[in-house]
C-alpha positions as CSV (number, residue, x, y, z in Angstrom):
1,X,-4.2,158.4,29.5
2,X,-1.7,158.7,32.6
3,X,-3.3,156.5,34.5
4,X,-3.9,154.0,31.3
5,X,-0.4,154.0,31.6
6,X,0.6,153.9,34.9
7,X,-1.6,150.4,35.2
8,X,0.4,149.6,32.4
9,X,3.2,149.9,33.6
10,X,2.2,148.2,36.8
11,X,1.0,145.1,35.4
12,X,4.6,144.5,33.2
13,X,6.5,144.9,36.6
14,X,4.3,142.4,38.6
15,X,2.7,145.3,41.0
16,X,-0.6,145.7,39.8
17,X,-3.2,143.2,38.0
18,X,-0.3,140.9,37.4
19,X,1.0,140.8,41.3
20,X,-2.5,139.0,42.5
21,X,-2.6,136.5,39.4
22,X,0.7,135.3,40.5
23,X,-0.1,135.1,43.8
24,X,-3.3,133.0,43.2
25,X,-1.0,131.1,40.8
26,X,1.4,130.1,43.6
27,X,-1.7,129.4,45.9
28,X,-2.9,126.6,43.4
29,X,0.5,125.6,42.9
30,X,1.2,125.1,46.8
31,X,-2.6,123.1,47.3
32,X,-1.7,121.0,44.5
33,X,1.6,120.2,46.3
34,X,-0.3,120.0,49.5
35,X,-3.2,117.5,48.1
36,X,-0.6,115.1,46.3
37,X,2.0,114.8,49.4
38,X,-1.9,113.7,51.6
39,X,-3.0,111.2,49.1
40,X,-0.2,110.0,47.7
41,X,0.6,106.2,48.7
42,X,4.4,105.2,50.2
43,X,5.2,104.5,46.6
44,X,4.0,106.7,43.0
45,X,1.8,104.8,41.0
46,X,3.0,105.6,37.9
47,X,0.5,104.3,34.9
48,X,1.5,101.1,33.5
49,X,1.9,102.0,30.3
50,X,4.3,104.8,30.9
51,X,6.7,101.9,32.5
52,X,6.4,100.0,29.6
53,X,7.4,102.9,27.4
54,X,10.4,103.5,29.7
55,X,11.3,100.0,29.6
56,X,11.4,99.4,26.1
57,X,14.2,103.1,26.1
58,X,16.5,100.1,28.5
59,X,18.0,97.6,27.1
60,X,17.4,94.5,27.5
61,X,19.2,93.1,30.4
62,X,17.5,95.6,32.3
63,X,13.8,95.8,31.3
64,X,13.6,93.2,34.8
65,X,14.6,95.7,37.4
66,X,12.0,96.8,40.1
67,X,10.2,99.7,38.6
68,X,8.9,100.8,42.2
69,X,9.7,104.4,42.9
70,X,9.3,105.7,46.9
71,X,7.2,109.1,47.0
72,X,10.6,110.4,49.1
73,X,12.8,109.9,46.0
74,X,14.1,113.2,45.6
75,X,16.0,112.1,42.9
76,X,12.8,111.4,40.9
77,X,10.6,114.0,42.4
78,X,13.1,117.1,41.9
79,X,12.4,116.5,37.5
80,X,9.0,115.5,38.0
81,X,9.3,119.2,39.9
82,X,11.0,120.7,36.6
83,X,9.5,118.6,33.8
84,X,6.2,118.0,35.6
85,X,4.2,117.8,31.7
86,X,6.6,115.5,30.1
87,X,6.3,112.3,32.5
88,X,7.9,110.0,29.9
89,X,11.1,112.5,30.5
90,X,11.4,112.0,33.8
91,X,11.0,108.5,33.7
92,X,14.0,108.1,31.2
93,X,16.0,110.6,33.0
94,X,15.4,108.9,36.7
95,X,16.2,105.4,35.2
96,X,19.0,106.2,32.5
97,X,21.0,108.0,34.9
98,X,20.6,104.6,37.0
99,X,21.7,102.5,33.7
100,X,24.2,104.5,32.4
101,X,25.9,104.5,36.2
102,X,25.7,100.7,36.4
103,X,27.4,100.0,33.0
104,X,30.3,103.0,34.2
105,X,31.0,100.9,36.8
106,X,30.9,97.4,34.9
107,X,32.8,98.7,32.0
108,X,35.7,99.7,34.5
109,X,35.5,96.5,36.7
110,X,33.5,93.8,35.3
111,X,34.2,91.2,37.9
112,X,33.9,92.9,41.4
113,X,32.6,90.4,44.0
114,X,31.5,93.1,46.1
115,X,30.1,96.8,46.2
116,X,29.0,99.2,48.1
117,X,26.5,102.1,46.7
118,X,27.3,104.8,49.1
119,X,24.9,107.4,50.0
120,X,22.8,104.8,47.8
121,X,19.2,106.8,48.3
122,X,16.0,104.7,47.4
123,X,17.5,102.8,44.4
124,X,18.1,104.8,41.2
125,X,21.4,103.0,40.9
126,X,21.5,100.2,42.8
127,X,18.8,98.4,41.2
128,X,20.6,98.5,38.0
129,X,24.3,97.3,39.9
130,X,21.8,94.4,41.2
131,X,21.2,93.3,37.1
132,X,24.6,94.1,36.3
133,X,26.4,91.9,39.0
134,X,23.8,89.4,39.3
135,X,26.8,87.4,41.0
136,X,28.1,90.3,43.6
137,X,27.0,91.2,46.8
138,X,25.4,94.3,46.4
139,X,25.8,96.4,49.9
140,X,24.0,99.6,50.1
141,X,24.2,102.7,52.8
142,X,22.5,105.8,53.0
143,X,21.5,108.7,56.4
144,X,18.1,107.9,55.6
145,X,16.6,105.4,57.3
146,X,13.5,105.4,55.2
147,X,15.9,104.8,51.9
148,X,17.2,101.9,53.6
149,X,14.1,100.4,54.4
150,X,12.7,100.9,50.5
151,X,15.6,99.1,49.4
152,X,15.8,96.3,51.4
153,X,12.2,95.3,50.9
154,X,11.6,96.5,47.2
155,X,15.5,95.9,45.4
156,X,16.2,93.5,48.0
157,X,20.2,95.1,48.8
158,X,22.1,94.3,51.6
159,X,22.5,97.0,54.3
160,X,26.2,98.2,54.5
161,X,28.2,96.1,56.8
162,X,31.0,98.3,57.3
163,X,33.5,95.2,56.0
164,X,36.0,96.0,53.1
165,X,35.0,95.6,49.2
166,X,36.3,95.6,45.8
167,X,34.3,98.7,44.8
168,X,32.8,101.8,45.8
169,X,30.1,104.0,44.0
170,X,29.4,107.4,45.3
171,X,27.7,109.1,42.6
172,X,26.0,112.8,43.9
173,X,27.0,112.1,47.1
174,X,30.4,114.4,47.6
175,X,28.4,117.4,45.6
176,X,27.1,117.9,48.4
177,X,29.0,117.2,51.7
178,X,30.6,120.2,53.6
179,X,34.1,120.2,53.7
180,X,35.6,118.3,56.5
181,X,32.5,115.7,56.5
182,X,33.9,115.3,52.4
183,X,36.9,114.9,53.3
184,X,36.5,112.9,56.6
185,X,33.9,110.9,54.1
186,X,36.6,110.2,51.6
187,X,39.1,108.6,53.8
188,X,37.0,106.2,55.2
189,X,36.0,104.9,52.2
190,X,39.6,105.0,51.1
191,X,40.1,102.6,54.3
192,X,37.3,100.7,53.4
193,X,38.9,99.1,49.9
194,X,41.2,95.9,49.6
195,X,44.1,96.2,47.4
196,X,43.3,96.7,43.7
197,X,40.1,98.3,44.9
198,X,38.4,101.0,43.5
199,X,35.8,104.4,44.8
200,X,34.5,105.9,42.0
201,X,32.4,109.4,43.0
202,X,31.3,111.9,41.1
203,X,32.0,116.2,41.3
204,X,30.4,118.9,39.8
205,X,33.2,120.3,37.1
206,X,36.8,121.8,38.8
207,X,36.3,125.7,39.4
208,X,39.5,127.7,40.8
209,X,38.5,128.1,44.3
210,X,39.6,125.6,46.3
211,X,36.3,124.2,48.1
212,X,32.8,126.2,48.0
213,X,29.3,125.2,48.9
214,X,26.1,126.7,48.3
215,X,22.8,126.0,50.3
216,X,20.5,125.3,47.2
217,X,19.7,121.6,46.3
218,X,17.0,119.3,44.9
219,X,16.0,118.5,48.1
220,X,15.8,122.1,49.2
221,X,13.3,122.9,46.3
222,X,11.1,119.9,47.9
223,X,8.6,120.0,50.9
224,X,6.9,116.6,52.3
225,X,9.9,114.4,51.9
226,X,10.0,112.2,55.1
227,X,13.5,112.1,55.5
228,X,14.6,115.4,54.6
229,X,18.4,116.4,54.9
230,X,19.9,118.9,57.5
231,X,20.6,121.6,54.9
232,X,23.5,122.5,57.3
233,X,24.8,119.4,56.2
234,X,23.9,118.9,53.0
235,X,24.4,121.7,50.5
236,X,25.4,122.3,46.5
237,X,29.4,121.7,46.6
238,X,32.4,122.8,43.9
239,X,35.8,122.2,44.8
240,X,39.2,122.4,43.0
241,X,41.3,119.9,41.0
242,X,44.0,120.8,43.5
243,X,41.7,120.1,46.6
244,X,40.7,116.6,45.5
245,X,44.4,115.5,45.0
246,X,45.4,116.6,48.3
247,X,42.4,115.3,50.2
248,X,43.6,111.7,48.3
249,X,47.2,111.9,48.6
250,X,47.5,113.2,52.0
251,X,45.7,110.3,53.2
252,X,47.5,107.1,52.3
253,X,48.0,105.8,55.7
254,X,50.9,103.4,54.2
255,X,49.0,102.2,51.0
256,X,49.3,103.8,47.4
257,X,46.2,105.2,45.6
258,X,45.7,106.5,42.2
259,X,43.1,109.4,41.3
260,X,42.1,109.6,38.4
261,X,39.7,112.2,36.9
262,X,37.5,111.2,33.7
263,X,35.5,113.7,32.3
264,X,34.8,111.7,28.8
265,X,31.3,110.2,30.2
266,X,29.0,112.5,32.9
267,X,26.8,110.8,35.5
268,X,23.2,112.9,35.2
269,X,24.5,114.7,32.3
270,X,26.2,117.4,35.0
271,X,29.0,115.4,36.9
272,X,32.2,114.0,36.2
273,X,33.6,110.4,37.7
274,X,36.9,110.5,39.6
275,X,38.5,106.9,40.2
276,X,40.4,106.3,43.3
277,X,42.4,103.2,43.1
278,X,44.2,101.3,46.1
279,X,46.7,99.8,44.1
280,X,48.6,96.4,44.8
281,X,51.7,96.8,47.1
């Protein structure tokens, strides 16, 4: 009977029977992982009929984007990671997030000429901003090289050119910049707007401490991505109400900006927009 119950007891806490199912659970796991990153093609071929389920969730304007997703995307592969057995999930969550971004940013400035999607990745909003402002020059920038290059030959976007525009999107980009690269990162693209020009970023929601950063991200959950980020770099970041003001107005370099912090709409369902305004002398 002791011993009935010692293996019992084993089993519940993961040390006995149940310690080597795991394990051979995470073994198939990790050759599943291994097997789709080999025979996976530069971009997922997701069935055909799953697209035209996701595209009928759009609306109308934008059932014409480019569907292609790169195999890099961490953006798509981190759900398809969490809701691997719901793909029609992750579809709408990848492209609504993209959607509901795009119409943010035409609902606040409807007739911007030209924009900039900063830290831009392989797409997941710019493809939207190209429907939306089907008459604006739609300039995108990203550190990876292989993002870039997905862009310009599948969404066909314009790599950033480093001149000035009428607006700015940052959206999951200053989450995760440490804290003098964020706030290095901010005033350039402060410099970068003309008057009556806007950034709008996204935060994770105010906390008390001033600035912290943590080293878990989507990308860090992922293995195989081509262009994977420096994780000292590139982190999970929370910052203070407080901080953000002062990183805005202590940079004004003669011009007046205006931040403004709205937390009635979320990009992702996690984030809040901030919109800093260079407003007309």
């Amino acid at each position: 009977m002791k011993k009935h119950i010692q293996r019992w007891l084993q089993d519940k806490i993961g040390i006995g029977q149940n310690r080597d199912q795991i394990k051979v659970l995470e073994n198939k796991i990790a050759s599943l992982s291994l097997l789709f990153e080999w025979s996976s093609e530069a971009l997922i071929q997701v069935p055909k009929g799953l697209i035209e389920k996701t595209k009928k969730t759009l609306k109308e304007e934008y059932q014409s984007i480019n569907f292609e997703i790169s195999r890099n995307d961490a953006m798509f592969r981190y759900p398809l990671q969490v809701h691997g057995a719901m793909p029609l999930k992750i579809l709408k969550e990848y492209f609504h997030t993209g959607a509901e971004a795009a119409d943010y940013i035409y609902d606040f400035a409807p007739n911007v000429k030209k924009i900039l999607d900063f830290g831009s990745g392989y797409g997941r909003v710019s493809r939207f901003l190209k429907v939306r402002f089907p008459d604006a020059e739609i300039l995108v920038s990203d550190p990876k090289k292989s993002a870039i290059g997905f862009q310009i030959e599948n969404i066909k976007t314009i790599p950033d050119d480093y001149s000035p525009v009428n607006l700015i999107f940052a959206g999951s980009v200053f989450t995760h910049l440490p804290k003098k690269l964020f706030q290095n990162s901010l005033h350039e693209l402060m410099n970068r707007l003309i008057e009556g020009g806007a950034l709008i970023l996204t935060l994770h929601p105010f906390i008390d401490n001033e600035f912290s950063i943590y080293p878990f991200t989507e990308e860090a959950a992922l293995t195989g991505l081509e262009d994977p980020m420096d994780s000292m770099v590139y982190g999970s970041v929370y910052c203070s109400k407080e901080f953000l003001e002062f990183c805005v107005y202590s940079h004004t370099q003669g011009n007046l900006f205006k931040c403004s912090i709205d937390d009635s709409s979320s990009f992702g369902g996690t984030q809040q927009y901030i919109i800093i305004e260079r407003l007309n002398r």
